[in-house]
N, C-alpha and C positions, 0 to 999 in steps of 0.2 A: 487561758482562754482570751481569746481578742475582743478587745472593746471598740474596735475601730466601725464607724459609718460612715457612711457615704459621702463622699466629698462634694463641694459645691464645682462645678466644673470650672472655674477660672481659678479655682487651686484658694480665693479667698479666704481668711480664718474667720472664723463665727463668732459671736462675744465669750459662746460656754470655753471657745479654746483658747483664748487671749486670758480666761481666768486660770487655766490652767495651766499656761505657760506663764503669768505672773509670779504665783507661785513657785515652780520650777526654778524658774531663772534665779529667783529671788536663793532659792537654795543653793544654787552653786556659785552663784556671787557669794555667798556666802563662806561657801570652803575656800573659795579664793582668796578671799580677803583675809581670813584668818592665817593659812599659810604665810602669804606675803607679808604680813602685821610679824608674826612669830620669826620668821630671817632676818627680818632688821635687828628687832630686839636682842638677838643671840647675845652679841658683845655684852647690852646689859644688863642683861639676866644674869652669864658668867660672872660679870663681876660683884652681882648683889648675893649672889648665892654659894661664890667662891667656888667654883666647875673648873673641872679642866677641860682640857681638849674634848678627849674623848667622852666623858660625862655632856659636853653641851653637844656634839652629836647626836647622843641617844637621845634629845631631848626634840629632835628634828625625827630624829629613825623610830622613835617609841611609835611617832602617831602614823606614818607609812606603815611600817612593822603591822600595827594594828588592821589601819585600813586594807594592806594587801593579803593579812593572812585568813581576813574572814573575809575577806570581798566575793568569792567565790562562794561561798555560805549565806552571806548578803543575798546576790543574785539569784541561788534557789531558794532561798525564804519567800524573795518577790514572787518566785513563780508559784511557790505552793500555799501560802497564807494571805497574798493578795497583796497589789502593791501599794495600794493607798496606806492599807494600814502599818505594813513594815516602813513607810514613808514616815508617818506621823508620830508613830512609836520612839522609832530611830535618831529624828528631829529634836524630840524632846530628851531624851539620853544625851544627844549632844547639844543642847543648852547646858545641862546642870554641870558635864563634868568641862568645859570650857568656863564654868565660873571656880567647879573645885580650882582649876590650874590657877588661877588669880590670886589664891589663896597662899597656897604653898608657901611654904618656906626652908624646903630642903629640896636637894637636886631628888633625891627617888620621890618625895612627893609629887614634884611637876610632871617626871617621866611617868609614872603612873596614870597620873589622871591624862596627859597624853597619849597613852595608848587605848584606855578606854573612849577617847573621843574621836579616833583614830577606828575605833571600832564600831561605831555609832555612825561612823561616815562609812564604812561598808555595807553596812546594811542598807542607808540611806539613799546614796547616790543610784546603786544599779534600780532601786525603785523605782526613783526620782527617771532615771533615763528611757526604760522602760513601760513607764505611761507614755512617754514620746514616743516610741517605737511601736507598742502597742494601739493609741489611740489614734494615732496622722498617718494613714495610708502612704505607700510613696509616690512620689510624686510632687508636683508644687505644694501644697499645705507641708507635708513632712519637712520639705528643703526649706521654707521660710521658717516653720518651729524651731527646726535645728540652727539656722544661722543663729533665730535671736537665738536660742540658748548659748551659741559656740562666741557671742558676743558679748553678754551678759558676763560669760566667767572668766575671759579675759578683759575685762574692764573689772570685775571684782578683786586680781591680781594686780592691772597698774593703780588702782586707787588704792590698795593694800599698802604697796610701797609707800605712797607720801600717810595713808594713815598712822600706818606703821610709827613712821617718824617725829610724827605728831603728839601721839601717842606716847612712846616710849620718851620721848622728854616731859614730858606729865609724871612718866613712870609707866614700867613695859607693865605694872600689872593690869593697866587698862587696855592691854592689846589680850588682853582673856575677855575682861567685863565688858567690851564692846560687842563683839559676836552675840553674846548672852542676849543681848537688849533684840539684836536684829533676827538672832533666833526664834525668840518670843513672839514680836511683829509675824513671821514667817508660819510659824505655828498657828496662831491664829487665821491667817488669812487662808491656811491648808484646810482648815474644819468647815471651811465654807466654801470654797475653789474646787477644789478639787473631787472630783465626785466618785462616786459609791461604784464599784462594777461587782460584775455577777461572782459570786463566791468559789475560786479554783475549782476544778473537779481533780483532786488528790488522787483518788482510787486508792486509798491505804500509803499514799506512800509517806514516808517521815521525813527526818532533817538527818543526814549523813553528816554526826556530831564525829566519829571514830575519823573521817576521812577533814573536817573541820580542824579538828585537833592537831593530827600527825602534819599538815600542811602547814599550820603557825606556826608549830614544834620545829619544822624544817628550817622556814623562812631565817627566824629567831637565833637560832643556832649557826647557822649558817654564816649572816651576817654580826653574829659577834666574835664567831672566828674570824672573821677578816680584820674587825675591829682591834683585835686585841695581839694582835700578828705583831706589829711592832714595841708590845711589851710585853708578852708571855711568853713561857717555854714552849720551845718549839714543839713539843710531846701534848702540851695541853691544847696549843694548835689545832695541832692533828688530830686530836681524838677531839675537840669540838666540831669542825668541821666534816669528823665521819662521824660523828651522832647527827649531825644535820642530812648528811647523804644516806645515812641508814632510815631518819624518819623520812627523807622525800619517798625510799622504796618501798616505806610500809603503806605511804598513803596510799601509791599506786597501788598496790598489790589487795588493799582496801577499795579501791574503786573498782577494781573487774571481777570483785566478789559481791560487792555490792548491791540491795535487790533494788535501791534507790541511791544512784552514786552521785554523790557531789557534783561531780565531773563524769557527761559521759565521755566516756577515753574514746567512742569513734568519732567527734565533735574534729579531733586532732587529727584527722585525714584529709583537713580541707591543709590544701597548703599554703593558701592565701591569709588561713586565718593563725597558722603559724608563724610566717614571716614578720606579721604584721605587730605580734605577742615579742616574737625575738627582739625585732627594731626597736619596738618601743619601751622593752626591759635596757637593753642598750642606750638609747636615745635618754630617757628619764634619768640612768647614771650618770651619761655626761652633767644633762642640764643642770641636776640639783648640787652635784658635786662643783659646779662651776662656780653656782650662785654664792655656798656657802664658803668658798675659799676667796672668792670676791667679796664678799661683807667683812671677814676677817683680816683680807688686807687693808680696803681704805679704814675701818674702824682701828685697830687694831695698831696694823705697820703704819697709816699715815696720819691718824689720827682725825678723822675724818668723823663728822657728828653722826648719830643716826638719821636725822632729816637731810645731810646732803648725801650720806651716804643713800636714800629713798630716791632723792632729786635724781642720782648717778646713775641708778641702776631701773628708773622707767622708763627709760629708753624701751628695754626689753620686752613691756607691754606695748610695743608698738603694733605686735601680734591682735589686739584688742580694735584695730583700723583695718588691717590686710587679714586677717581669718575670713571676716566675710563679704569682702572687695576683692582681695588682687586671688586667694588661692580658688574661689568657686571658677571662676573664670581659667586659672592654669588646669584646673582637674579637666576642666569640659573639651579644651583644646590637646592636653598633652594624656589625661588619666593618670589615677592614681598612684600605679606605679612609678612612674616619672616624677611624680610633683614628689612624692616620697622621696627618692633617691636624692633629686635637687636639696629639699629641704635638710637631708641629713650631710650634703655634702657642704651646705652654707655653714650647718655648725659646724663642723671640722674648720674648715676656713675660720670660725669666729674664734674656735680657742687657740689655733695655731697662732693668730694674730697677738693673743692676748700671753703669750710664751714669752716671749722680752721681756715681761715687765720689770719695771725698777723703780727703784723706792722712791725716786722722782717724777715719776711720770704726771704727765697733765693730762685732767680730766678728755681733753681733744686726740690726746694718744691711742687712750680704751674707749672712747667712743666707736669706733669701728668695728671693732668686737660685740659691741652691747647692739647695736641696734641688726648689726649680720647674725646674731642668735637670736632678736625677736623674729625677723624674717623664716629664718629658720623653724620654729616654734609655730608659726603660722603657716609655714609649708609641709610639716611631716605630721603635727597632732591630727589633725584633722583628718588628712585622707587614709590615715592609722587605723582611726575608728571604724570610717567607712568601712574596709575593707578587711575588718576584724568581726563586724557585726550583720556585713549583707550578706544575704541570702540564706540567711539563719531562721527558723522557725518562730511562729510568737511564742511557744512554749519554753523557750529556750534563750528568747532577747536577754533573758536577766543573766544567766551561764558568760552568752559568749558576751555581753559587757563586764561582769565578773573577770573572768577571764585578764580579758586586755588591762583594767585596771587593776587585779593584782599582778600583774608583768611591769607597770608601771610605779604602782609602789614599791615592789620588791626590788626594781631597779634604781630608785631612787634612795633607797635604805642600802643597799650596794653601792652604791657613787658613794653615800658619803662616807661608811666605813672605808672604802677604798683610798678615797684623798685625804681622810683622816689620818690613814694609819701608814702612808705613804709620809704625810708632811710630818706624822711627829717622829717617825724612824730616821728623817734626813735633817731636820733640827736641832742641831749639837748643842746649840747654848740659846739664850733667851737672844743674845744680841740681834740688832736689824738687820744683818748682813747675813747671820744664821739663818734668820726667819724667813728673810729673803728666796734664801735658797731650798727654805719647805716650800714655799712656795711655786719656785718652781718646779719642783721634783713633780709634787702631786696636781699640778696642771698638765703633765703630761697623760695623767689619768683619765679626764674628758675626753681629750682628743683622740687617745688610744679604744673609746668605747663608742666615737661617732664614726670614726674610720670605719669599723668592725660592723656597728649596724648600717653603714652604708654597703659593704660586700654584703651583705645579708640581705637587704634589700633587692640589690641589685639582680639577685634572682627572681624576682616576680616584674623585671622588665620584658616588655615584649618588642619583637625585632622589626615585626610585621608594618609597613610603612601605612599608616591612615589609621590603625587600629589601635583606639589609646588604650583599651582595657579588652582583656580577654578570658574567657572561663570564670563568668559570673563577676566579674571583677569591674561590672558596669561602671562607668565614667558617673559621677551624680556631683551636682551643686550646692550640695551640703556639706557643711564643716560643721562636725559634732565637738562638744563644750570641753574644757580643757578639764578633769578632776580636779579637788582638793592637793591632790599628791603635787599641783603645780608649783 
């Protein structure tokens, strides 16, 4: 049910919306920051906890894994129990188990309570996005909601990096116990912000747990086959990855029986909103796969602290200046389509650049890299969303942002198994020269995943000269918030 009223006509926000976007923002600055606090620290967490490769992986992928496989589950819970309260519920789940992780002191303790907080941001976010959607009409008010929010969560991300680093030379377990403190803040300010709407009209329907399940089942499986490719037998391979392809056909075959499906499966006829699912399952592999083969070089191969390794890499939030400057202005002039295209072709350009590298390099070398993938980041998140969630129904806002963000995290939990299990297969010995050359093997993994979502893209370009957008595909000024999954 819509809770949207009447707009003031100069598009102005009103105080009830300013408290409602206080809130809001404050939650996805939140995911933000946590994510980026948890990258840096990877290095030393493995060494406090004695992790290998692939063990501090999972430690990135538990909480994706998590967030993507019920994200979908998330977004009809918003739609059928109300989204304030799967907000508030969700919020508080992920306080407690981001202090459990603080705690830990074995590798499957921290992946654990990662995946449960990972699950608590499924549920959370499509709420959180979905009172936006729901409550700001489009037009000016929606476009000014969404900038701040789309600005707020990348500034939650470059301020992550230097916290991060901060942080983890204190000791990474306060890159846990800090979220807690802001989660809490957050929680409270939601009991009073955020207000009360009219209670779903369900009509009997339930929570599609069987179609919830088989879809985690899938994600899970899937991406520890790929994980484990460069150390298991190839037979166990195999049969991981088709129990993964056997649970993706139960789900489906669980949602067109379904008398309330998770997924309605004709949602998947719009083509816009497929494209925009592929890209961004593509796009989130390069990115996070980038990031994490970047912290483990300068930390790692050059020895580089975690605060300058923070310093290094916020170039990349530069996205957190041009999200809601340079790209509203490129969508209005070129549309969606194009600013997309562009922005997946700059990352291509950023990791190709970033293909030399050698165990000398100066910080001035990867500069050009870092700051051509925040541009990038700033040109395809955005009109992604757009164009995954317009012209979708308000019964349904919470689905098709479901939707895109489990594409996003399942892409992201894919990149890294992918350069994982690429760098530890081409890694012969510990030596620099070895490691070097993991290095470069599974950097050619990003760029072989923006390539691809760029052909992918490139089919919702249109030819027609003055017409930036076409078939519902409206041109808008809005750049919606980056996920946690960032």
């Amino acid at each position: 049910m819509s809770t949207r009223t009447s707009a003031p006509a100069d598009g102005a926000l009103r105080p009830r919306d300013w408290g409602v976007l206080l809130v809001l923002c404050g939650a996805i600055f939140l995911e933000g920051i946590d994510v980026a606090m948890l990258n840096v620290a990877l290095p030393s967490i493995r060494q406090d906890l004695g992790l290998s490769t692939g063990q501090l992986q999972w430690v990135m992928s538990a909480y994706v894994l998590g967030y993507g496989g019920f994200m979908l589950l998330g977004g009809r819970a918003a739609d059928l129990f109300g989204r304030r309260r799967m907000f508030l519920l969700w919020l508080t789940v992920f306080l407690l188990f981001s202090g459990l992780g603080g705690f830990a002191t074995e590798g499957w303790t921290l992946i654990a309570a990662r995946f449960v907080t990972g699950v608590a941001a499924a549920f959370m976010t499509p709420a959180g996005l979905s009172v936006i959607t729901t409550s700001f009409p489009e037009g000016p008010r929606r476009t000014k909601a969404l900038l701040l929010y789309s600005g707020t969560a990348a500034a939650g991300f470059s301020i992550g990096l230097v916290a991060g680093g901060l942080l983890t030379a204190l000791g990474w377990r306060w890159v846990f116990f800090a979220p807690v403190a802001l989660s809490a803040v957050i929680l409270l300010a939601a009991t009073v912000l955020v207000p009360k709407s009219p209670r779903p009209a369900r009509d009997g329907q339930g929570v599609d747990l069987a179609g919830a399940l088989s879809v985690t089942a899938a994600l899970v499986l899937l991406v520890l086959g790929v994980e484990r490719a460069a150390h298991a037998p190839l037979a166990q391979t195999v049969g991981t990855l088709g129990a993964g392809a056997l649970a993706l056909a139960v789900f489906v075959a669980v949602e067109r029986r379904a008398a309330a499906p998770l997924v309605r499966l004709g949602i998947l006829r719009s083509g816009a909103l497929v494209r925009a699912n592929v890209a961004g399952l593509l796009f989130a592999a390069g990115f996070f796969g980038f990031q994490f083969l970047v912290v483990l070089y300068l930390q790692e191969l050059r020895g580089w602290s975690t605060l300058e390794t923070s310093f290094a890499m916020l170039v990349i939030g530069a996205d957190a200046v041009l999200a809601p400057t340079l790209t509203p202005r490129l969508v209005a002039r070129f549309g969606n389509a194009r600013v997309i295209f562009g922005g997946l072709l700059l990352a291509s350009l950023a990791y190709a650049l970033f293909l030399p590298v050698g165990a000398d390099w100066t910080y001035a070398a990867m500069f050009p890299s870092l700051i051509v993938l925040g541009l990038a980041f700033a040109l395809a998140y955005g009109p992604l969303t757009i164009v995954a969630t317009e012209g979708v129904a308000d019964e349904e806002q919470g689905l098709a942002g479901g939707l895109l963000y489990t594409s996003f995290q399942f892409g992201a939990a894919l990149g890294l198994s992918v350069v994982t299990a690429v760098n530890v297969a081409t890694t012969a010995s510990g030596s620099p020269a070895d490691r070097l050359d993991g290095f470069h093997a599974a950097l050619a993994v990003p760029l072989a995943a923006a390539l691809l979502a760029a052909v992918v893209s490139a089919f919702g370009l249109r030819r027609r000269a003055g017409r930036s957008v076409a078939s519902g595909e409206a041109a808008s000024d809005a750049v919606v918030a980056e996920p946690a999954a960032r």
